[in-house]
Backbone as ProteinMPNN parsed JSONL, in Angstrom:
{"seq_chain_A": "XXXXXXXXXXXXXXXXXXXXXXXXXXXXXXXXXXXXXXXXXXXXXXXXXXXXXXXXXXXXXXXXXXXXXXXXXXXXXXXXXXXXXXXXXXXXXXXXXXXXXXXXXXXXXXXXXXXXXXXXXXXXXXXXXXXXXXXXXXXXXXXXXXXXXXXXXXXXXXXXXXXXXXXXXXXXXXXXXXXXXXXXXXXXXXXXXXXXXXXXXXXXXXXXXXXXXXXXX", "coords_chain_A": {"N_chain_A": [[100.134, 93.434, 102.098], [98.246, 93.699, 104.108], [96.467, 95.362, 102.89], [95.555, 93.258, 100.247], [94.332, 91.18, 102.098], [92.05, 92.429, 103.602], [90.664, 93.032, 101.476], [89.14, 91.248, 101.251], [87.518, 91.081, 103.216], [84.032, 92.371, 104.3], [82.629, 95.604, 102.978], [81.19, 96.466, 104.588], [81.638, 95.651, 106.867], [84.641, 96.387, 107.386], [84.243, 98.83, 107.333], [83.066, 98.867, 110.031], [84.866, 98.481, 111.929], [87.094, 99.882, 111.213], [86.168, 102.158, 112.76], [85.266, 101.538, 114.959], [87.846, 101.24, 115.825], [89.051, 103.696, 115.676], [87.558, 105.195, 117.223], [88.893, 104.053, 119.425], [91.359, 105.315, 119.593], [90.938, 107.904, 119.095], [89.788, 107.968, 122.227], [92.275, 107.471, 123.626], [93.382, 109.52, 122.702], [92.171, 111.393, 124.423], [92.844, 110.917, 126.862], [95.196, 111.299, 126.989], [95.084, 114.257, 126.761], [94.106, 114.583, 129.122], [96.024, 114.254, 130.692], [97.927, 115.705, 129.798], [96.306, 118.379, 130.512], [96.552, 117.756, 133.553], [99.563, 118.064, 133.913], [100.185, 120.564, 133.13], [98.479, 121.902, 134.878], [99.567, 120.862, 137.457], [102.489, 122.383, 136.261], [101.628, 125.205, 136.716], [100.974, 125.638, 138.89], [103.63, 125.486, 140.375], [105.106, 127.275, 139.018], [103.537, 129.645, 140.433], [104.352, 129.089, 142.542], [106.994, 129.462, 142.133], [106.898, 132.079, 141.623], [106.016, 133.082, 143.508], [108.313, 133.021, 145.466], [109.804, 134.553, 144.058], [108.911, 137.369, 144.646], [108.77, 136.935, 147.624], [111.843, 136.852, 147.002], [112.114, 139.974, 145.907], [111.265, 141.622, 147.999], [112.736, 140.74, 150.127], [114.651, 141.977, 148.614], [113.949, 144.75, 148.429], [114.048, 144.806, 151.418], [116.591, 144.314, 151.284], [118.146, 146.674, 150.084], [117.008, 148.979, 151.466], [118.875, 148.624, 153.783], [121.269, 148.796, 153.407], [121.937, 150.994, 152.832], [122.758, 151.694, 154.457], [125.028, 150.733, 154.487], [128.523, 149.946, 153.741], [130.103, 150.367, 150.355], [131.299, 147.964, 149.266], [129.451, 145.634, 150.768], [127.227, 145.953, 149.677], [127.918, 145.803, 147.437], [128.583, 142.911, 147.112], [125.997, 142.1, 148.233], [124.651, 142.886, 146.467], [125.343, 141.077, 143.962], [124.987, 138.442, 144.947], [122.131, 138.584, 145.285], [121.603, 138.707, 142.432], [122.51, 136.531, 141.242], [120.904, 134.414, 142.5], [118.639, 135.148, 141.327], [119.476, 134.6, 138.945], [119.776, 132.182, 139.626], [117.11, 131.077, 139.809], [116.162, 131.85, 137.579], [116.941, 129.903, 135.692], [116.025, 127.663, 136.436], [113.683, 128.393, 136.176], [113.28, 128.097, 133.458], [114.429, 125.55, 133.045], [112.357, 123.606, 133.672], [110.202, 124.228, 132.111], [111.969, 123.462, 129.853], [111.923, 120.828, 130.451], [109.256, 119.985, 130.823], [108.369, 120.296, 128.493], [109.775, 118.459, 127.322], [109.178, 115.968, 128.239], [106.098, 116.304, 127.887], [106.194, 116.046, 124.723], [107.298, 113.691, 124.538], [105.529, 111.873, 126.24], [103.164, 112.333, 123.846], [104.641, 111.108, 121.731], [104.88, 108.469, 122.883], [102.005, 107.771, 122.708], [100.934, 107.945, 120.608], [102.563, 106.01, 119.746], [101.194, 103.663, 120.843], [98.923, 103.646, 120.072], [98.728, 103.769, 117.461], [99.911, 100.857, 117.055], [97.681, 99.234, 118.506], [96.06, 99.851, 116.94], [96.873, 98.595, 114.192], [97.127, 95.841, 115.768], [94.672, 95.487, 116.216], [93.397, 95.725, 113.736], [94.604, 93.249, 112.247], [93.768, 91.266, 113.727], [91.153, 91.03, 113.131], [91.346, 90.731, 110.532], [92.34, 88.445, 110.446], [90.57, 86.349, 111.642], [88.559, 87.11, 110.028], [89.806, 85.782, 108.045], [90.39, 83.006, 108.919], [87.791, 82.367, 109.012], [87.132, 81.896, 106.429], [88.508, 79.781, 105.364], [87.796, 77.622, 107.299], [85.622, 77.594, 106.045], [86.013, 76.42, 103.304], [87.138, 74.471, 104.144], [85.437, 72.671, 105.419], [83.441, 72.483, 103.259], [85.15, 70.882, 101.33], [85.685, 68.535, 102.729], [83.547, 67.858, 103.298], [82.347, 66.905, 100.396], [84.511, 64.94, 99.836], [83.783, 62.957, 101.629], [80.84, 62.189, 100.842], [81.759, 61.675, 98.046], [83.426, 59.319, 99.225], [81.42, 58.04, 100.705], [79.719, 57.634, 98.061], [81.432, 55.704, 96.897], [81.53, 53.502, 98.597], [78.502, 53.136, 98.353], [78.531, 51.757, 96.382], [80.393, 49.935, 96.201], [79.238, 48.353, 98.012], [77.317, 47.664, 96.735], [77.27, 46.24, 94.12], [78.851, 43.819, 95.894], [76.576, 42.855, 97.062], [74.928, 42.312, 94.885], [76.909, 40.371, 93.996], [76.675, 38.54, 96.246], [74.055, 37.852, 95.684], [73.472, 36.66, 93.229], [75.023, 34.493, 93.59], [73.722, 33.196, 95.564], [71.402, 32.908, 94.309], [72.333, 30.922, 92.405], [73.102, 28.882, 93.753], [70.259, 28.17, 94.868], [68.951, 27.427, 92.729], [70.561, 24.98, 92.181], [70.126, 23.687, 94.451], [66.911, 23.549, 93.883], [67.068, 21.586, 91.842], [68.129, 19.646, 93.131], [66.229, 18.544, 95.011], [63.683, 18.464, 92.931], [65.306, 15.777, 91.868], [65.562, 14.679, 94.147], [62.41, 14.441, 94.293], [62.06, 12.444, 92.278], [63.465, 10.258, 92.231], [62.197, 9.265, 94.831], [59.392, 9.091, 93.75], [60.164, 6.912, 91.952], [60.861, 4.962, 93.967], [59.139, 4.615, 95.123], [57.13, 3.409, 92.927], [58.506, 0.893, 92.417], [58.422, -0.048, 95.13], [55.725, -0.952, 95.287], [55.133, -1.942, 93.256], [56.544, -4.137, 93.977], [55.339, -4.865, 96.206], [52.714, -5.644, 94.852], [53.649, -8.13, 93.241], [54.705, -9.327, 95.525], [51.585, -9.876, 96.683], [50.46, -11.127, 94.667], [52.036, -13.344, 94.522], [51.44, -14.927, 96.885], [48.494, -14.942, 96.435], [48.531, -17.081, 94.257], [49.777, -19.071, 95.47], [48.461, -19.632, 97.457], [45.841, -20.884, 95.811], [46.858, -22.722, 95.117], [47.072, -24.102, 97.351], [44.358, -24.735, 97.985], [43.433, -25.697, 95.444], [44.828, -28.605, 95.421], [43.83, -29.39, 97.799]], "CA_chain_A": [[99.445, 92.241, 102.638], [96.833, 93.907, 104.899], [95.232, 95.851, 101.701], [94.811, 91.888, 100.008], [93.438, 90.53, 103.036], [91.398, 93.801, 103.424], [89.621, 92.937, 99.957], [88.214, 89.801, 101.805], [86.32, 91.646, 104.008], [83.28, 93.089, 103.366], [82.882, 96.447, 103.038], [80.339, 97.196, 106.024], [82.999, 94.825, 108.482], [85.737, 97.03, 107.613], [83.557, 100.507, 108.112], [82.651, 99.004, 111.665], [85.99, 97.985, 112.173], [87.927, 101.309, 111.064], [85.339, 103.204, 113.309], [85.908, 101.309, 116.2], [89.536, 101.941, 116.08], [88.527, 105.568, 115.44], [86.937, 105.542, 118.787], [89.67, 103.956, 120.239], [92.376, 106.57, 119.044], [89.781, 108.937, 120.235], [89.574, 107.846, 123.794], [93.545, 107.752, 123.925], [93.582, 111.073, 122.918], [91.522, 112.466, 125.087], [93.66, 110.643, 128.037], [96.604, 112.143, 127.099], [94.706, 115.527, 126.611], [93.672, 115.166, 130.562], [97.616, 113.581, 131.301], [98.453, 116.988, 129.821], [96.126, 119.205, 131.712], [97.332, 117.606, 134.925], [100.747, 118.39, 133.889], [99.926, 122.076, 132.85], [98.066, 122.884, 136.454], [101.214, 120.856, 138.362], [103.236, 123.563, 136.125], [101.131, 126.05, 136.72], [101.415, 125.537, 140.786], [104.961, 125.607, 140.292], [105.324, 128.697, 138.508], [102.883, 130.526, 141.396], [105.191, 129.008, 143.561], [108.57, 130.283, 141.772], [106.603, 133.76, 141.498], [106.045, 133.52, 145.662], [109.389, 133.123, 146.187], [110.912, 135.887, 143.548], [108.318, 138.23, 145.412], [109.672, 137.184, 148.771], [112.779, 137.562, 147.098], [112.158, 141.067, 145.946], [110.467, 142.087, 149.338], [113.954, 140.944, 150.664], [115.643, 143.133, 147.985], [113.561, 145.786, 149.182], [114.778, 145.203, 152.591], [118.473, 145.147, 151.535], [118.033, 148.135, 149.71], [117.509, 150.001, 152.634], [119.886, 148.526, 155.043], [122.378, 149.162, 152.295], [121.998, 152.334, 152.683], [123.496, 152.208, 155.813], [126.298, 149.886, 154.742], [129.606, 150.19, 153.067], [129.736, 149.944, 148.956], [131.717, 146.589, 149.24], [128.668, 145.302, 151.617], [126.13, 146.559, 148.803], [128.437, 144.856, 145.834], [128.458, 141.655, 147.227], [124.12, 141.402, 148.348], [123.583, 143.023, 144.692], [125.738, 139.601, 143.326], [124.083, 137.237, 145.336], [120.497, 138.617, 144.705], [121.721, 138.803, 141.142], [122.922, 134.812, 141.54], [119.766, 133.864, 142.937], [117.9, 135.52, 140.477], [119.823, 134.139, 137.558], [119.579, 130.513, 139.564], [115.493, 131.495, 139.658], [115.409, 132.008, 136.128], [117.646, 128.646, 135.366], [115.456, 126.679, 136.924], [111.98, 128.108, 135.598], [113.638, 127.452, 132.077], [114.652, 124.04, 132.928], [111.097, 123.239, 134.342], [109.658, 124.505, 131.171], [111.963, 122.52, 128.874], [111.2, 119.36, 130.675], [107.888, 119.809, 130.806], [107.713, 120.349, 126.966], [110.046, 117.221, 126.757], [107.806, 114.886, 129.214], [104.752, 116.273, 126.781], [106.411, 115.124, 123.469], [107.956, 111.983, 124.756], [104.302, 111.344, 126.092], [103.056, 112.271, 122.553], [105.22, 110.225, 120.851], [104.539, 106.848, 123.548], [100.639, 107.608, 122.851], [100.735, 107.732, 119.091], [103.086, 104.48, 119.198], [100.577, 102.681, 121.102], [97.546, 103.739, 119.381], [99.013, 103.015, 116.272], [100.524, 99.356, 117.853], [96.489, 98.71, 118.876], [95.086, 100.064, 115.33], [97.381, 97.123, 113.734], [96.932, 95.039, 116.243], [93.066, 95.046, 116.011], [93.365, 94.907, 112.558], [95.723, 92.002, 111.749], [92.868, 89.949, 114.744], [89.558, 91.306, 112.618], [91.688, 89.927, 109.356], [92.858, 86.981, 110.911], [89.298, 86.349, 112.091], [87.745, 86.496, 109.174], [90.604, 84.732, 106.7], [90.158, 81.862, 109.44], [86.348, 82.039, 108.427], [86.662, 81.592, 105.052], [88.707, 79.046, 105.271], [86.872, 76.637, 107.772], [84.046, 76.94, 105.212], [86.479, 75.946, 102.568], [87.9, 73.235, 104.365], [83.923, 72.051, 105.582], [83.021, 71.961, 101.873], [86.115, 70.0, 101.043], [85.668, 67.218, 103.399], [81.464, 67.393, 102.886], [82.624, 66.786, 99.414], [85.496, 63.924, 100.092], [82.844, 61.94, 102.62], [80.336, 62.247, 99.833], [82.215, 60.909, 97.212], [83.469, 58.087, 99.941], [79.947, 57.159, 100.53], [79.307, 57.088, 96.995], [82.149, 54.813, 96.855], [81.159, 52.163, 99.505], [77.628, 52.339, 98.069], [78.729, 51.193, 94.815], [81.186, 48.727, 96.425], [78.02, 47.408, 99.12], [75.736, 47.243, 95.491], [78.918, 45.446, 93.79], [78.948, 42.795, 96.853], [74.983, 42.302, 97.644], [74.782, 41.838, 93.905], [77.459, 39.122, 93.433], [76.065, 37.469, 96.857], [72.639, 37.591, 95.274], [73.611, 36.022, 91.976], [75.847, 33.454, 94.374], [72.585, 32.507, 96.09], [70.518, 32.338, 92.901], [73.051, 29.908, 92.123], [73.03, 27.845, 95.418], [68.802, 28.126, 94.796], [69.078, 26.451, 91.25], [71.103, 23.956, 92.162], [69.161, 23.144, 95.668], [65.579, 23.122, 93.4], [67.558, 20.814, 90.947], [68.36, 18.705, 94.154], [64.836, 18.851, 95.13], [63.749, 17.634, 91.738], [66.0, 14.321, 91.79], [65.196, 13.748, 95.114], [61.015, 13.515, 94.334], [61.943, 11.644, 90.95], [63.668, 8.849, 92.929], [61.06, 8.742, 95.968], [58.132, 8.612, 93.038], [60.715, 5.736, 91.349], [61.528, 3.762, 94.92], [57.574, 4.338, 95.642], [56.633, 2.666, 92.252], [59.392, 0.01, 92.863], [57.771, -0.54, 96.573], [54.062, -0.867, 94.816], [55.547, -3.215, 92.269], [56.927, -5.619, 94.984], [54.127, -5.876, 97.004], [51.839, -6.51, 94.156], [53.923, -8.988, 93.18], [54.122, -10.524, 96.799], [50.428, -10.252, 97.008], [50.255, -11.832, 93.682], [52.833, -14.696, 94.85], [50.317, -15.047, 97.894], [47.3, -15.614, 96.241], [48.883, -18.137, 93.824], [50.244, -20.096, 96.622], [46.948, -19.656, 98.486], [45.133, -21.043, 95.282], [47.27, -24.005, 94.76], [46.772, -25.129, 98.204], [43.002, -24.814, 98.134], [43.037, -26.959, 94.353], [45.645, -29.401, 96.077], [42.699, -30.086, 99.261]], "C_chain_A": [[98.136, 92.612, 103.321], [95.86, 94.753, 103.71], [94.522, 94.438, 100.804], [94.35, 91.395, 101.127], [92.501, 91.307, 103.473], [90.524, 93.834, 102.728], [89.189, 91.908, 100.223], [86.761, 89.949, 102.267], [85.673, 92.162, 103.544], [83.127, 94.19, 103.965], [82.442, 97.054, 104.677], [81.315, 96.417, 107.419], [83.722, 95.73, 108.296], [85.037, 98.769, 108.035], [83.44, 100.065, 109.587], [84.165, 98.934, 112.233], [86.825, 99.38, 112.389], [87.095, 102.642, 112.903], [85.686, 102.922, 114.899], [86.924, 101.405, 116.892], [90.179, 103.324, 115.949], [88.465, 105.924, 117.067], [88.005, 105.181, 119.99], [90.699, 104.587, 120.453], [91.701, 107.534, 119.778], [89.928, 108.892, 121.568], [91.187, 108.15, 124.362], [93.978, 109.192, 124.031], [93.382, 111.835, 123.883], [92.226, 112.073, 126.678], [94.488, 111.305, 127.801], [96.157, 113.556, 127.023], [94.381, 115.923, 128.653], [95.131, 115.184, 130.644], [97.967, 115.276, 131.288], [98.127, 117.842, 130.795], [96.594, 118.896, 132.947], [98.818, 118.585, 135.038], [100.85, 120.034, 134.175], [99.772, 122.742, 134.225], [99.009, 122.609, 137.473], [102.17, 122.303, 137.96], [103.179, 124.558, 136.479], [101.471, 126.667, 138.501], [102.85, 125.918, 141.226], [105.754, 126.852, 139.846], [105.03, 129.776, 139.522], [104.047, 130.118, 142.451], [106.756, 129.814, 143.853], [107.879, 131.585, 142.063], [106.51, 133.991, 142.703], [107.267, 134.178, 145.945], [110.117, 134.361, 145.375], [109.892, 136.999, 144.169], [108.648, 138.322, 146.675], [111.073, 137.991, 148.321], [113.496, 139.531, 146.753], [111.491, 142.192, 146.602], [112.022, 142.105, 149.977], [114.567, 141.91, 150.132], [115.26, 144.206, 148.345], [114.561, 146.45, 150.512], [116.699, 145.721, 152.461], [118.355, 146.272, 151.084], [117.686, 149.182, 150.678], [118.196, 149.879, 153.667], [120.964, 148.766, 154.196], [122.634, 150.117, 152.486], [123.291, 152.905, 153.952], [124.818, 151.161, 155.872], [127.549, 150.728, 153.676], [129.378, 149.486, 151.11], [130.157, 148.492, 149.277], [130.659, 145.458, 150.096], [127.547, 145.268, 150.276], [126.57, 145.9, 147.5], [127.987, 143.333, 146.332], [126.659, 141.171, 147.43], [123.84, 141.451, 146.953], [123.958, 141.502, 143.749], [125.03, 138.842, 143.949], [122.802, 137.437, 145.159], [120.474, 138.468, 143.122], [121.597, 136.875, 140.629], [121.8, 134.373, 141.481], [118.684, 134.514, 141.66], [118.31, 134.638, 139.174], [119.511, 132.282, 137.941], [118.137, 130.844, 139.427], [114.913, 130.956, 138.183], [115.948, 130.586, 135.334], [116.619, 127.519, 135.56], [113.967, 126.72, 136.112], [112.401, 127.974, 134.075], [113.832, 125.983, 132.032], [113.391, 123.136, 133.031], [110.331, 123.473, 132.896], [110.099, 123.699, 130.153], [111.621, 121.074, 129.239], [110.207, 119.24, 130.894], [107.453, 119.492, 129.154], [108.487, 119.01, 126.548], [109.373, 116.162, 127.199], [106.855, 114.784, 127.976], [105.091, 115.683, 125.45], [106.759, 113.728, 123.894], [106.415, 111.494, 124.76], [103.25, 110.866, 124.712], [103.173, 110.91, 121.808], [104.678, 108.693, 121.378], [102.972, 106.832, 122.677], [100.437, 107.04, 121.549], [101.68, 106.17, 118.681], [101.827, 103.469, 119.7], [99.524, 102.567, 120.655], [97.418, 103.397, 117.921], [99.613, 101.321, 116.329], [98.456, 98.64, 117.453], [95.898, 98.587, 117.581], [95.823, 98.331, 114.545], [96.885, 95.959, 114.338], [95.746, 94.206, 116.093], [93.003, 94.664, 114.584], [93.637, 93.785, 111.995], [94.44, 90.936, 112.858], [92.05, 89.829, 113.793], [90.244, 90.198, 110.994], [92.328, 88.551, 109.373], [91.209, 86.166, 111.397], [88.436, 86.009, 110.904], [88.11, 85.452, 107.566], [90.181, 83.228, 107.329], [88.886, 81.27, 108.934], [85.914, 82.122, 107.314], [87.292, 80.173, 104.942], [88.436, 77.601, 105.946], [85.757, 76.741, 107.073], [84.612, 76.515, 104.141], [86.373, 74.734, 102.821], [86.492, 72.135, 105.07], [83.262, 71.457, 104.137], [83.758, 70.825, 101.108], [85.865, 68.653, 101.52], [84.227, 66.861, 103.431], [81.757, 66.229, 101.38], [83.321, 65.32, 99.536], [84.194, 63.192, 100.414], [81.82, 61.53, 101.45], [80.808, 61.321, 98.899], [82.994, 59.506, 98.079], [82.053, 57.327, 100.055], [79.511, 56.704, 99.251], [80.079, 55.997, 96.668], [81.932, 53.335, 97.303], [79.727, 52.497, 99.233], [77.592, 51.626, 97.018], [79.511, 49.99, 94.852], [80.22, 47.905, 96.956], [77.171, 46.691, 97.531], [76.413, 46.072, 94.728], [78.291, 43.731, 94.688], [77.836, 41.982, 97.078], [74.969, 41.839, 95.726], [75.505, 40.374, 93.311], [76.562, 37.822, 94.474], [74.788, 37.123, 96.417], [72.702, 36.35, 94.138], [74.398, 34.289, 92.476], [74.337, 32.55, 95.302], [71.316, 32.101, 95.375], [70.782, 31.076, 92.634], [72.903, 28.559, 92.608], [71.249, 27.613, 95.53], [68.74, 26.988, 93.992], [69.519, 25.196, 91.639], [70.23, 23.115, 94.105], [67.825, 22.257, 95.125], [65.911, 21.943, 92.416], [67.224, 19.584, 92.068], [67.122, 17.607, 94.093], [63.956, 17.521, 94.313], [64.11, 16.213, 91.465], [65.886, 13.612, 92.94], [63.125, 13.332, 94.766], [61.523, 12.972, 93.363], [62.935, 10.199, 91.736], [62.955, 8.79, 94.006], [59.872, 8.477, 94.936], [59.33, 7.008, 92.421], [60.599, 4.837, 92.366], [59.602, 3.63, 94.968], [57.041, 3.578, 94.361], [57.092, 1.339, 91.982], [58.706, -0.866, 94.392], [56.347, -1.12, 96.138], [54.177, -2.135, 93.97], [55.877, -4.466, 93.415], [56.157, -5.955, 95.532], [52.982, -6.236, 96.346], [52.337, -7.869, 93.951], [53.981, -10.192, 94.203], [52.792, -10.723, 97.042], [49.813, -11.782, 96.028], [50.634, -13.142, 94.073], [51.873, -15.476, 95.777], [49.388, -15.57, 97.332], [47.494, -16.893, 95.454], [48.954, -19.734, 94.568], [48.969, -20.657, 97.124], [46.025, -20.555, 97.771], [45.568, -22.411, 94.736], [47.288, -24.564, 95.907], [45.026, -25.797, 98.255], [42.688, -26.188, 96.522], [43.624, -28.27, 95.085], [44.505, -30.245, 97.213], [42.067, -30.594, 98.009]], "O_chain_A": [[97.099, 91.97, 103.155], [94.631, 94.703, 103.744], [93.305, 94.378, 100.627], [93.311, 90.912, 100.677], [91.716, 90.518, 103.998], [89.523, 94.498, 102.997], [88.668, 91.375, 99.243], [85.648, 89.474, 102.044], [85.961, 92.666, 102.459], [83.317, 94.265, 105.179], [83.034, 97.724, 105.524], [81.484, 96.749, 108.592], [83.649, 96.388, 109.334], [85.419, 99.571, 108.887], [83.727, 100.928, 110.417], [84.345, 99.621, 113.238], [87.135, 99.852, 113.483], [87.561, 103.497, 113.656], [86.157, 103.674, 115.752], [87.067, 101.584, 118.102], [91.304, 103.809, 116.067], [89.122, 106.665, 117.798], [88.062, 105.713, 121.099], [91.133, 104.51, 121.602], [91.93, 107.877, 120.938], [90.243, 109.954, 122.105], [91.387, 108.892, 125.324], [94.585, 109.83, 124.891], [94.102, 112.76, 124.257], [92.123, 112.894, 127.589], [94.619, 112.213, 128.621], [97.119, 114.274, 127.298], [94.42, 116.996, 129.254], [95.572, 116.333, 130.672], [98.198, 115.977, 132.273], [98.877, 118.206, 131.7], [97.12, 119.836, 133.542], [99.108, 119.457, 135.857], [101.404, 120.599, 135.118], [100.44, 123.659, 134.704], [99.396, 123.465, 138.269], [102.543, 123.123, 138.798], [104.208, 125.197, 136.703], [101.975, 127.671, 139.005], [103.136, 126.542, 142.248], [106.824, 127.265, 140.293], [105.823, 130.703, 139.685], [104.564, 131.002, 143.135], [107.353, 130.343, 144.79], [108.464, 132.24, 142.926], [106.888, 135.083, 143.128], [107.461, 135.299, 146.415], [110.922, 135.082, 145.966], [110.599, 137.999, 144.046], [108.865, 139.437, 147.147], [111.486, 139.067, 148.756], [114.537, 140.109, 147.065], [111.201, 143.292, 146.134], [112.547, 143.169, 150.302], [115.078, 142.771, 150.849], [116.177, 144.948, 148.699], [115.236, 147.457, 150.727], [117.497, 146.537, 152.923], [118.507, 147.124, 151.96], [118.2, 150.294, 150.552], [118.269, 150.778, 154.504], [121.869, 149.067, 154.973], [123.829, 150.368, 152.33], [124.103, 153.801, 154.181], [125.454, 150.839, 156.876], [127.433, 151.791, 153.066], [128.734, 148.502, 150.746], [129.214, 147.764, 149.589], [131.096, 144.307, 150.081], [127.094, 144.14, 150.08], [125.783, 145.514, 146.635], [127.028, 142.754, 145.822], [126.156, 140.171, 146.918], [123.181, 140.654, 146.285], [123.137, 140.928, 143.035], [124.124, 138.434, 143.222], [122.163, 136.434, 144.838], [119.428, 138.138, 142.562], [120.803, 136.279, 139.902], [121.469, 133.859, 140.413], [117.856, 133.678, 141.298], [117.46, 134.065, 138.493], [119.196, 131.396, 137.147], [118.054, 130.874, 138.199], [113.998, 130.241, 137.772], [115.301, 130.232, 134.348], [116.513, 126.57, 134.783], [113.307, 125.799, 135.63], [111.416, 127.625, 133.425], [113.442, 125.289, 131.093], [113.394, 122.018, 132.516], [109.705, 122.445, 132.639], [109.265, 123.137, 129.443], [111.121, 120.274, 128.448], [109.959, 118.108, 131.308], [106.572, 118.754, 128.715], [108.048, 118.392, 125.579], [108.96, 115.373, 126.349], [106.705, 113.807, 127.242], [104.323, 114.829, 125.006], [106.285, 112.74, 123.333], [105.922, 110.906, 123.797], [102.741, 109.77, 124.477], [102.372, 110.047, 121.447], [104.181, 107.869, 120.61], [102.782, 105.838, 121.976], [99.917, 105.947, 121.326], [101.536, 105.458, 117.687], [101.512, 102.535, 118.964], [98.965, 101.472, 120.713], [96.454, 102.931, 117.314], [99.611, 100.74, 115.243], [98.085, 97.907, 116.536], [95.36, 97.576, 117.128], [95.241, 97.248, 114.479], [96.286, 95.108, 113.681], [95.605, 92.994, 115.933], [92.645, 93.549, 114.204], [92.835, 93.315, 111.188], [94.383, 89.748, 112.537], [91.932, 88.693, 113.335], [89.68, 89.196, 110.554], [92.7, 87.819, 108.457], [91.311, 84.952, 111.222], [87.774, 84.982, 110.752], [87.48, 84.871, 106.683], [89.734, 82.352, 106.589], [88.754, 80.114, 108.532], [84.748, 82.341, 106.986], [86.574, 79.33, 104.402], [88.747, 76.562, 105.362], [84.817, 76.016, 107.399], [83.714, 75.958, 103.509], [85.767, 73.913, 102.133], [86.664, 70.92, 105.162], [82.746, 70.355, 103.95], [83.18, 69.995, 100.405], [85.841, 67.701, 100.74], [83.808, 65.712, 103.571], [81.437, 65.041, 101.354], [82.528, 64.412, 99.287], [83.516, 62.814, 99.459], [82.002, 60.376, 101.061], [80.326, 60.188, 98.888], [83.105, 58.535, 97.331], [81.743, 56.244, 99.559], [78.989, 55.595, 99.137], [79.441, 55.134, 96.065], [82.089, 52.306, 96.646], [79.206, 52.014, 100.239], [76.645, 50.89, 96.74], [79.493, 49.136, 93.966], [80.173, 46.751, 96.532], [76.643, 45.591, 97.365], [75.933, 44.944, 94.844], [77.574, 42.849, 94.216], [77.884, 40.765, 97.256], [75.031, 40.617, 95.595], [75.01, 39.553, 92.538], [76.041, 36.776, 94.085], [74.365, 36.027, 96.782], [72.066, 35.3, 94.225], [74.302, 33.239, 91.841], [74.254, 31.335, 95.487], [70.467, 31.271, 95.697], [69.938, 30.181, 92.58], [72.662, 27.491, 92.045], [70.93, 26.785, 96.382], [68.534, 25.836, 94.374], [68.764, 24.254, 91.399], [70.016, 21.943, 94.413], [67.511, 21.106, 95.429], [64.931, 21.25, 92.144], [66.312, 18.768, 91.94], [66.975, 16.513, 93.55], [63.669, 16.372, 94.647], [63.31, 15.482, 90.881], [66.007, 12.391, 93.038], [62.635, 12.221, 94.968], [61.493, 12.268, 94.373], [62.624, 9.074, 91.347], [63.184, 7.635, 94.365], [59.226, 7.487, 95.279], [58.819, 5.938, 92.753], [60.223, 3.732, 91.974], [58.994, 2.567, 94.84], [56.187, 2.808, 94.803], [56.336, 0.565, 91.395], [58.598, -2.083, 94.537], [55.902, -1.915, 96.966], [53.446, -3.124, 94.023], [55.328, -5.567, 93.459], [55.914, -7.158, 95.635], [52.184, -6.996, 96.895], [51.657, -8.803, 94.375], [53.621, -11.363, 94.08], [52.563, -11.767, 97.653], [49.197, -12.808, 96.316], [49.814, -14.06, 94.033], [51.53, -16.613, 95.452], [49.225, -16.765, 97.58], [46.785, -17.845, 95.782], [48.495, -20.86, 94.371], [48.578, -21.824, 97.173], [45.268, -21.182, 98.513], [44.84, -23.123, 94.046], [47.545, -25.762, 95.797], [44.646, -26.945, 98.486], [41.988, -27.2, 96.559], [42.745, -29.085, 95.365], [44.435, -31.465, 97.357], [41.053, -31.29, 98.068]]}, "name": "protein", "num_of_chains": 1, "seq": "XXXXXXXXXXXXXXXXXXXXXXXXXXXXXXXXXXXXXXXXXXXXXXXXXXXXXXXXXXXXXXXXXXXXXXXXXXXXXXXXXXXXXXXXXXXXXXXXXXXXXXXXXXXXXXXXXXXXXXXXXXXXXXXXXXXXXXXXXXXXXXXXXXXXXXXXXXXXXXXXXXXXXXXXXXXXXXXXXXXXXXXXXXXXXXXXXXXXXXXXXXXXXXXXXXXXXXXXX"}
């Protein structure tokens, strides 16, 4: 899975990428390389310290060795066992100190290299999560550019649709208005030649009248 998502990236992201997690391996190292030296010069202190004390203790052996001289063998068996004791606990101890030091240092080891390998994944699986995310918000941008697009083209073809029927609907409602129009001057020129006619005729009636009173005098 991380070698296909791996082939996403481009080459120069994954060189910066690897390198950086180079550097970070690196830096771990070099902590656990001090962790160690600490450890080493604590050991080291510890050792000068054991070597003090088996120098006291063979300054003491010194000393028994010549008060011995002046003791009884059974006096001289028993110091040589207990310096022997103490010697063998001496040497018990700077062995034990030595294997737990070398087990501390691997255990350490082992923690360092889990966590440095933990981080290497870790960073990786973000950087490839990072940039799968950013392919796919430009997918999913083109997708819905696309959708909206073809919606708009939709509702302009429905708006052209609509303004076109209302147009043809008001053409309609025009025609039949100018028709109106039309029948209304053709009966105002009819009532107006109807009105023209009557009052000639009343003028006419008028002068008649007018002309049979005047013969009549």
């Amino acid at each position: 899975n991380f070698t296909n998502c791996a082939a996403v990236i481009p080459l120069t992201f994954q060189t910066n990428v690897l390198t950086e997690l180079r550097k970070w391996k690196l830096s771990l190292i070099e902590h656990h390389k001090l962790q160690m030296r600490h450890e080493k010069e604590k050991h080291a202190a510890h050792v000068r310290q054991l070597s003090n004390e088996m120098e006291n203790l063979k300054e003491l052996l010194r000393t028994y060795e010549i008060s011995i001289g002046r003791k009884d063998e059974v006096v001289i068996t028993n110091l040589t066992q207990a310096l022997e004791r103490q010697k063998e606990r001496t040497e018990l101890m700077r062995k034990f100190m030595l294997w737990r030091i070398q087990h501390v240092k691997a255990k350490q080891e082992e923690h360092a290299n889990r966590i440095a390998d933990r981080q290497f994944r870790t960073a990786l699986m973000k950087k490839v999560w990072a940039a799968w995310r950013s392919l796919s918000e430009e997918k999913w941008k083109e997708k819905v550019a696309k959708a909206c697009q073809l919606r708009a083209e939709d509702v302009c073809v429905q708006l052209t649709n609509d303004y076109e029927a209302k147009i043809a609907e008001l053409t309609a409602a025009l025609e039949q208005t100018k028709a109106e129009i039309l029948r209304l001057h053709s009966e105002r020129e009819h009532y107006e030649d109807t009105m023209k006619k009557a009052f000639m005729r009343g003028v006419c009636a008028l002068n008649l009248e007018a002309m049979t009173m005047f013969q009549g005098k």
